[in-house]
N, CA, C and O atoms as a GROMACS GRO file, in nm:
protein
  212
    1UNK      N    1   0.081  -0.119   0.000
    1UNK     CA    2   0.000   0.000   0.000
    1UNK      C    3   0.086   0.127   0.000
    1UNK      O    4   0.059   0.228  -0.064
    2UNK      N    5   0.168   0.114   0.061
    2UNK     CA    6   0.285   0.242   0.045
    2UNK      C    7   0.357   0.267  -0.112
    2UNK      O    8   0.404   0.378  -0.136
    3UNK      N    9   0.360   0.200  -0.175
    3UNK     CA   10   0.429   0.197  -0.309
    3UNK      C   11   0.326   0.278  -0.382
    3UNK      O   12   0.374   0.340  -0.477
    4UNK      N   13   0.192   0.293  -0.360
    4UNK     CA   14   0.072   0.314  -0.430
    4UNK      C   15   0.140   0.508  -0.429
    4UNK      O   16   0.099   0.585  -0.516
    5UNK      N   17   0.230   0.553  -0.332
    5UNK     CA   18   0.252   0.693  -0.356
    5UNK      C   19   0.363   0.718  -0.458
    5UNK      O   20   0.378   0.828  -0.512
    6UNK      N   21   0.424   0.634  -0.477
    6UNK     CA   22   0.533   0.641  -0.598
    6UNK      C   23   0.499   0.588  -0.722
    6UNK      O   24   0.481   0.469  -0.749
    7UNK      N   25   0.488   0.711  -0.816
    7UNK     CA   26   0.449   0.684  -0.948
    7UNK      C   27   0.581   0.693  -1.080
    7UNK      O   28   0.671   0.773  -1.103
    8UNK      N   29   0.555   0.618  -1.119
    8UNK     CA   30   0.667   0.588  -1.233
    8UNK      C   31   0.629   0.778  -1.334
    8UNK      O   32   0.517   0.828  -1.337
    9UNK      N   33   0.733   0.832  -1.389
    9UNK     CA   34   0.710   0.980  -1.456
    9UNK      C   35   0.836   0.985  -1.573
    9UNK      O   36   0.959   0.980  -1.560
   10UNK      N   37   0.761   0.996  -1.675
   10UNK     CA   38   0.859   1.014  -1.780
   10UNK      C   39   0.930   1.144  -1.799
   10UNK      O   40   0.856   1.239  -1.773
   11UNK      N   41   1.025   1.170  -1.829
   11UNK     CA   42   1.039   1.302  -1.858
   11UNK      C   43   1.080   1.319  -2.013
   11UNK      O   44   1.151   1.237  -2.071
   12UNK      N   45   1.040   1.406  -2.059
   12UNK     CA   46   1.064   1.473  -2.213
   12UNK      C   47   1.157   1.586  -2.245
   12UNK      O   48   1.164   1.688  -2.178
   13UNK      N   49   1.238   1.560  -2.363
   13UNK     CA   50   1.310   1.706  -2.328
   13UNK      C   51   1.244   1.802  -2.411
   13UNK      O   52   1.182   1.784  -2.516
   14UNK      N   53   1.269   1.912  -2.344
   14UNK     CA   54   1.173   2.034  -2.440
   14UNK      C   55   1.198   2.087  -2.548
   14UNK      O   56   1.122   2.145  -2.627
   15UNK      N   57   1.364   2.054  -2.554
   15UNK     CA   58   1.374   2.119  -2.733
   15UNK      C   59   1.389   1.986  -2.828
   15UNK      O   60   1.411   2.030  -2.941
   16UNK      N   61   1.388   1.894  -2.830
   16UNK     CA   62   1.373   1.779  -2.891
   16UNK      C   63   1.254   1.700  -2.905
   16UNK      O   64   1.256   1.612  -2.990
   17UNK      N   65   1.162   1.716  -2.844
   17UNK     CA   66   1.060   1.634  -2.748
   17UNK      C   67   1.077   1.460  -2.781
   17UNK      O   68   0.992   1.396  -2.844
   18UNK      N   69   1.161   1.420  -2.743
   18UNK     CA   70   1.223   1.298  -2.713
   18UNK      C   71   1.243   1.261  -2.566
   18UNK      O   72   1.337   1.292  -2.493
   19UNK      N   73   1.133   1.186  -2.535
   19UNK     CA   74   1.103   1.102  -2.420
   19UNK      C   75   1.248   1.018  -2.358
   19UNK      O   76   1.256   0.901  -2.395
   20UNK      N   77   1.357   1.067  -2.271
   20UNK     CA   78   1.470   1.004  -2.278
   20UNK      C   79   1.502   0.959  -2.171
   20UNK      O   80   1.591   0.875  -2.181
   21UNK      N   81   1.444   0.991  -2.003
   21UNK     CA   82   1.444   0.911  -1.884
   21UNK      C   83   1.304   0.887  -1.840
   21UNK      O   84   1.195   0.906  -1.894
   22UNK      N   85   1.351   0.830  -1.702
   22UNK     CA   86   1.225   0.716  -1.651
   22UNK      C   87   1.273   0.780  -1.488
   22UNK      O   88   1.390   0.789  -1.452
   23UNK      N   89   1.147   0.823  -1.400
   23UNK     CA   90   1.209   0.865  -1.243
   23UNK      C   91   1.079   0.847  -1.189
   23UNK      O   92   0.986   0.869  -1.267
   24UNK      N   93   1.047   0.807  -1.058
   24UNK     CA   94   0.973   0.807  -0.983
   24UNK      C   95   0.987   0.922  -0.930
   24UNK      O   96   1.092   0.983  -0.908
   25UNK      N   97   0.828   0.966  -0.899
   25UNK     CA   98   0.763   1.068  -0.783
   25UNK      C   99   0.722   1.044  -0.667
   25UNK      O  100   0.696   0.924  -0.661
   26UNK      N  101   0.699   1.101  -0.558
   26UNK     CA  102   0.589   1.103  -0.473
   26UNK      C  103   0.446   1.196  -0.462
   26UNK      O  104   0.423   1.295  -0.393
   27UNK      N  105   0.354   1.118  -0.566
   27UNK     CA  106   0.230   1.187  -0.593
   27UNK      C  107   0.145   1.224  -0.470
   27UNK      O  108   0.034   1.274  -0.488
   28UNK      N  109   0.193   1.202  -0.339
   28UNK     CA  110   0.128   1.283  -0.233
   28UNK      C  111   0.193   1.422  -0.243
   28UNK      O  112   0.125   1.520  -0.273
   29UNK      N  113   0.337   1.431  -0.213
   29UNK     CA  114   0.414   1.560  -0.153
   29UNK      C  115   0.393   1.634  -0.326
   29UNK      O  116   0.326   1.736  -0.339
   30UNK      N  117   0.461   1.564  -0.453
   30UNK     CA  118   0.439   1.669  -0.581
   30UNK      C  119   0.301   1.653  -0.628
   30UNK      O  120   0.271   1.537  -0.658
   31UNK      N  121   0.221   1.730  -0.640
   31UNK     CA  122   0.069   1.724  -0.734
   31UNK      C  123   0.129   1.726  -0.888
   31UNK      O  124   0.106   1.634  -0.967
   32UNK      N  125   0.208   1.842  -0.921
   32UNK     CA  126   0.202   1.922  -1.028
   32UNK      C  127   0.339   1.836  -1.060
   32UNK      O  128   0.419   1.780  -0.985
   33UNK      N  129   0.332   1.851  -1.216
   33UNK     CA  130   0.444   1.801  -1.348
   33UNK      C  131   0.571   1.824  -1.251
   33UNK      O  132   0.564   1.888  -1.146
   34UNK      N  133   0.685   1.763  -1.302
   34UNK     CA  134   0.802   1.782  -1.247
   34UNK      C  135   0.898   1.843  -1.374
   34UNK      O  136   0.870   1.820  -1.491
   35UNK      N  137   0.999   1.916  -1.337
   35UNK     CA  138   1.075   2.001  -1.480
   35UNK      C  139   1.227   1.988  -1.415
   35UNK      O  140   1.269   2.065  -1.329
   36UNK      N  141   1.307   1.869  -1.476
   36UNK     CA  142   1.468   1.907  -1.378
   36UNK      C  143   1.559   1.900  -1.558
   36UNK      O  144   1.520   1.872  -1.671
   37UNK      N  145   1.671   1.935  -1.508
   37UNK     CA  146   1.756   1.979  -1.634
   37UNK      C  147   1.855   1.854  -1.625
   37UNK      O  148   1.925   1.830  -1.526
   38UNK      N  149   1.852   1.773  -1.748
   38UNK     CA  150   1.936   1.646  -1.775
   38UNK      C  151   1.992   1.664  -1.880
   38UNK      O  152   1.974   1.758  -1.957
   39UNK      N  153   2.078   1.561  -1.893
   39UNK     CA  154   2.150   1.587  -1.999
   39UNK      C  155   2.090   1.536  -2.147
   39UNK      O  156   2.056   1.431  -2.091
   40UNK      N  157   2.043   1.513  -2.297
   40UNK     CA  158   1.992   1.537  -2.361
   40UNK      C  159   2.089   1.464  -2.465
   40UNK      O  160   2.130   1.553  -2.540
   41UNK      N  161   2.132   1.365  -2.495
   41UNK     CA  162   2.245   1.289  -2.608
   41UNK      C  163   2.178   1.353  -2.736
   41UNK      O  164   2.254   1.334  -2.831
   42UNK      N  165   2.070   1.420  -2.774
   42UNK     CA  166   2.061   1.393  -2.919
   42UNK      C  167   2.062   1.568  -2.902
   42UNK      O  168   2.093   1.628  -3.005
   43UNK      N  169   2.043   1.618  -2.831
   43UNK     CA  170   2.091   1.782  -2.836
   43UNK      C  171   2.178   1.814  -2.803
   43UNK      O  172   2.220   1.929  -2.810
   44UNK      N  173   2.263   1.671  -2.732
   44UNK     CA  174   2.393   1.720  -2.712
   44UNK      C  175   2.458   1.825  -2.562
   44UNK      O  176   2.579   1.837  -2.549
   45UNK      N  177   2.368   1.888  -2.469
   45UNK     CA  178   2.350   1.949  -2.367
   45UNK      C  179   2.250   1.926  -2.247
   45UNK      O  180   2.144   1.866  -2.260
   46UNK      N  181   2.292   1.975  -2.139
   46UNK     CA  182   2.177   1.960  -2.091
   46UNK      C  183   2.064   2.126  -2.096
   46UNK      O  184   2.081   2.248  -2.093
   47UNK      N  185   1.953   2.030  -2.107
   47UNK     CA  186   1.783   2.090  -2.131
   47UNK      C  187   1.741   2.077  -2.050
   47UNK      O  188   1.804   2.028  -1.956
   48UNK      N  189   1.614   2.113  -2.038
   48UNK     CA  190   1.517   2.114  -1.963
   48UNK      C  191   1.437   2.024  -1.990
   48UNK      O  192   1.397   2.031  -2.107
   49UNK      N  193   1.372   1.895  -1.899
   49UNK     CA  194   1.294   1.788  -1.911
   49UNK      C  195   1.180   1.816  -1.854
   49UNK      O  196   1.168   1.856  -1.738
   50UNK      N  197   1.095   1.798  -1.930
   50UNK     CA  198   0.932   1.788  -1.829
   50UNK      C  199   0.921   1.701  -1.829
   50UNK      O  200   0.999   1.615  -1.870
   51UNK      N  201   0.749   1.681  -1.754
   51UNK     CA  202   0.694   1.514  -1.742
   51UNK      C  203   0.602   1.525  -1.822
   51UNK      O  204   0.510   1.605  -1.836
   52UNK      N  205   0.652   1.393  -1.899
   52UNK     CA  206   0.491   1.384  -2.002
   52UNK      C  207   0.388   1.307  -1.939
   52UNK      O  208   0.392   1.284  -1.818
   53UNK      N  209   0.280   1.259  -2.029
   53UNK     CA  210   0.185   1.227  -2.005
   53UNK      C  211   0.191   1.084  -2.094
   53UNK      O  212   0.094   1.008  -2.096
   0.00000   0.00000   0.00000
């Protein structure tokens, strides 16, 4: 029953939109999308990742 707060969240990068990691949340403490800056192999830098849907 505790696992039920950790949700699997893709992230996308924003200038590519190429779906390129995989991270768990905690959908109690975050409601809202998550946005962290990774690194990006096909842009070559790191970007800015959102969470898709």
């Amino acid at each position: 029953m505790a696992t039920d707060r950790r949700v699997h969240a893709t992230l996308e990068c924003t200038q590519c939109k190429r779906r390129n990691y995989i991270t768990s949340k905690n959908r109690h403490n975050n409601r809202e999308r998550i946005e962290l800056k990774k690194y990006c192999r096909w842009c070559s830098g790191h970007t800015p990742h959102k969470e898709s849907r």
